[in-house]
C-alpha positions as CSV (number, residue, x, y, z in Angstrom):
1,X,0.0,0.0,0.0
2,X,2.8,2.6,1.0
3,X,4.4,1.9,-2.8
4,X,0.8,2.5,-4.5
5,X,0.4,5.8,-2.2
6,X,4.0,7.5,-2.9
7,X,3.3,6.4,-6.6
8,X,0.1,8.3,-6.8
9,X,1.2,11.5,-4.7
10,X,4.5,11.3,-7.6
11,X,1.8,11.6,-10.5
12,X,-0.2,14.2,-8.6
13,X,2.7,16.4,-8.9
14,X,3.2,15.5,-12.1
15,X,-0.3,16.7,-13.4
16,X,0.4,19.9,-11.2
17,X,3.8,20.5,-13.4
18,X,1.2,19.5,-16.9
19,X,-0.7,22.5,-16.0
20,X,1.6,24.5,-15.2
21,X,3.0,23.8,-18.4
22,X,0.1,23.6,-20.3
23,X,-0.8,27.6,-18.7
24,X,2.8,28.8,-19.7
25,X,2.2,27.4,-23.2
26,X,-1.1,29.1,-23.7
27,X,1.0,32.5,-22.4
28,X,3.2,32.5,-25.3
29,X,-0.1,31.8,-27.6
30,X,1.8,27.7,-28.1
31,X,-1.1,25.6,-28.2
32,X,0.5,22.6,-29.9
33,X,2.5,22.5,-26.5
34,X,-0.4,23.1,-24.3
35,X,-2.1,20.2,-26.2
36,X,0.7,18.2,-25.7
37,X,0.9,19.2,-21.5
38,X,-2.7,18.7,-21.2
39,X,-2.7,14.7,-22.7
40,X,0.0,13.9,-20.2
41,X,-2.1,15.4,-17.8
42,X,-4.7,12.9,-19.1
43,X,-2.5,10.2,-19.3
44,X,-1.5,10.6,-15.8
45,X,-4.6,11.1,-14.4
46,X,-5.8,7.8,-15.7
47,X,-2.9,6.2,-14.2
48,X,-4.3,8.4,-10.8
49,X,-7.6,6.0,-11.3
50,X,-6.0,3.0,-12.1
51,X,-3.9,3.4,-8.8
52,X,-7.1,4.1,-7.3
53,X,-9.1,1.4,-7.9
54,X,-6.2,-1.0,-7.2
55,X,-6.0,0.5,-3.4
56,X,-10.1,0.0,-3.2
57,X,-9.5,-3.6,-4.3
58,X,-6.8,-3.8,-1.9
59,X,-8.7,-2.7,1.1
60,X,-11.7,-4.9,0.4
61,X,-9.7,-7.9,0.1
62,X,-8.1,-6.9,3.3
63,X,-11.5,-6.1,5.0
64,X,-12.4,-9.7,3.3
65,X,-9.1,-11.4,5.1
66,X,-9.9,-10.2,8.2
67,X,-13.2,-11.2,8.5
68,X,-12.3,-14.4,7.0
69,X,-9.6,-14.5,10.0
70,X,-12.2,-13.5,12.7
71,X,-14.8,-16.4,11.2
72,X,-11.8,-19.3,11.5
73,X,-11.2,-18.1,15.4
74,X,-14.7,-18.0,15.7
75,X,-15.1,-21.9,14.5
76,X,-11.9,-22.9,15.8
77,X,-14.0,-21.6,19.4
78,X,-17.0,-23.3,18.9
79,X,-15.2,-26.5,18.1
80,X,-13.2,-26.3,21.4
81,X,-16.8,-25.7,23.0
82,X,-18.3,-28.7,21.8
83,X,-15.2,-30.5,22.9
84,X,-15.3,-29.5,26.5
85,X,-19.3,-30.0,26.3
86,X,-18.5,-33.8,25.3
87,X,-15.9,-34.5,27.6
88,X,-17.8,-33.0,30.2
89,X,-21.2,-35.0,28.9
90,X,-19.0,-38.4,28.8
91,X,-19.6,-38.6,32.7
92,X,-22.7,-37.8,32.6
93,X,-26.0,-39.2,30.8
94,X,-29.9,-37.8,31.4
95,X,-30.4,-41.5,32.8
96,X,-28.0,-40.9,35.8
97,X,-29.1,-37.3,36.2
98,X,-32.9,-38.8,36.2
99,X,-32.0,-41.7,38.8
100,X,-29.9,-39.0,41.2
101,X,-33.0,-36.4,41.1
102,X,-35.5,-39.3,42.0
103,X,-32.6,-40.9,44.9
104,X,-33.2,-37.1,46.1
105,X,-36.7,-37.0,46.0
106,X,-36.8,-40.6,48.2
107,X,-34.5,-39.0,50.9
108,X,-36.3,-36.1,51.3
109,X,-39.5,-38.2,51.0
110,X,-37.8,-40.5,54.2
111,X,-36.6,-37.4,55.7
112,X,-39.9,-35.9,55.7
113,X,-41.5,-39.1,57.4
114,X,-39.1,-39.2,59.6
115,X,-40.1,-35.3,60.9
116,X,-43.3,-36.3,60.9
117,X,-42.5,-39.7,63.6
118,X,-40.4,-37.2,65.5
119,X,-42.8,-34.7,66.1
120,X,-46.2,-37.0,67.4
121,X,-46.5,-37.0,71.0
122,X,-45.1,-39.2,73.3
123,X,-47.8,-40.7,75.2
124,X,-51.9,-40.1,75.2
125,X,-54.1,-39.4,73.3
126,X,-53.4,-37.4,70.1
127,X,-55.1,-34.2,70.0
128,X,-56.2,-32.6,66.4
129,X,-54.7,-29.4,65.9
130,X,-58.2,-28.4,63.9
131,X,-60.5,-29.3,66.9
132,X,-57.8,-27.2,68.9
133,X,-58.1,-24.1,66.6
134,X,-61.5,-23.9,66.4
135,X,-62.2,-24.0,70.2
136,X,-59.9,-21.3,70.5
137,X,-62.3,-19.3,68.0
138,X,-64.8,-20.1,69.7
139,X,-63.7,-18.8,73.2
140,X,-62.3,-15.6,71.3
141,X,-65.8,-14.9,70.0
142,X,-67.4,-15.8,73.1
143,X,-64.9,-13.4,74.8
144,X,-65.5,-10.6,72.7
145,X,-69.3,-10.7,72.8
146,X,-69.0,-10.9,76.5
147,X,-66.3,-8.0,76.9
148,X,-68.9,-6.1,74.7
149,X,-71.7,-6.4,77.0
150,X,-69.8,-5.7,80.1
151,X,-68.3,-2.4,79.1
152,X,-69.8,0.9,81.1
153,X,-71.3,3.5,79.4
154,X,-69.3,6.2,81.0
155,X,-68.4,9.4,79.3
156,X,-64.6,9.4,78.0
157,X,-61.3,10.2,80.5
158,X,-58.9,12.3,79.3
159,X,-55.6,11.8,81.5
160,X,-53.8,14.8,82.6
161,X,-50.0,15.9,82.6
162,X,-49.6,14.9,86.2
163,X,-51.6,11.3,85.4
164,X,-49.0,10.8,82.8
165,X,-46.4,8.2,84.2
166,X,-42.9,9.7,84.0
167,X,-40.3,8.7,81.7
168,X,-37.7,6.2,83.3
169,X,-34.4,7.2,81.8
170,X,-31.6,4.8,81.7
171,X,-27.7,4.6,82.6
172,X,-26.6,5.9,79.2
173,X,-29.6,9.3,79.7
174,X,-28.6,9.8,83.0
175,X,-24.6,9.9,82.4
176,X,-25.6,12.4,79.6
177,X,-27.7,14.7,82.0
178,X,-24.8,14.7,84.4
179,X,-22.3,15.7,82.1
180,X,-24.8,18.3,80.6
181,X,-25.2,20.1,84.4
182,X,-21.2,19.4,85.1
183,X,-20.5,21.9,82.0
184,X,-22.4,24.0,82.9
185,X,-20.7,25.1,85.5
């Protein structure tokens, strides 16, 4: 590429130097030599184009090469991929992944049994947590209801200032009050 560039900036100076020439015939009224300066000007800016379009073929076939290049690393990485994937896949089958997710399931299956052993009680009679909760309800309601008749019908009591308990303060309040009255002095 550097060759075809210094070649083309030589025949730009060259077709400056044409019209120069071709100029400085036309000022001593020489057109036969201006004709002449302006084909090699032609000639050589043909050879401008040719240089050109060579460079333009040059670049795409290096723009071609490269992604070319980047397509074989990207293959040559997929391959390796695959590779791995097998070798990794050669210990393992969906058959043994099957069998050690259902082994799983059985010990958690066990394990859960074994909670539920664990947690019935001892001796007596076992008592049904849903016979349980709903006598609980029950006494709630029938606590409520009660509670709701008993209640006075006395007009509200607004507590005053000196009703109020008073604030107990801790260690940390108090070592902060005494500090706050000892710079104060």
């Amino acid at each position: 590429m550097g060759i075809l560039e210094k070649r083309e900036q030589f025949l730009e100076k060259k077709i400056e130097i044409q019209v120069a020439e071709a100029r400085k015939c036309l000022g001593a009224k020489n057109r036969r030599g201006a004709l002449t300066a302006i084909k090699r000007k032609k000639m050589y800016e043909g050879q401008v184009v040719q240089i050109s379009v060579a460079r333009d073929k040059i670049d795409q076939q290096i723009i071609m090469i490269e992604g070319a290049t980047t397509s074989l690393e990207t293959i040559s990485a997929l391959k390796e991929g695959a590779q791995a994937m097998q070798q990794i896949h050669q210990h393992m089958t969906v058959e043994q992944v099957d069998k050690t997710i259902d082994s799983i399931r059985e010990q958690m299956d066990v394990a859960t049994e074994i909670n539920a052993a664990i947690s019935q009680p001892l001796g007596g009679e076992v008592i049904d947590d849903e016979e349980i909760t709903t006598e609980l309800e029950e006494l709630e309601e029938h606590g409520m209801s009660e509670q709701l008749l008993d209640l006075p019908k006395a007009e509200p009591v607004i507590p005053q200032a000196e009703d109020l308990p008073t604030p107990v303060k801790n260690e940390e309040e108090e070592e902060l009050a005494s500090l706050e009255s000892a710079m104060a002095i």
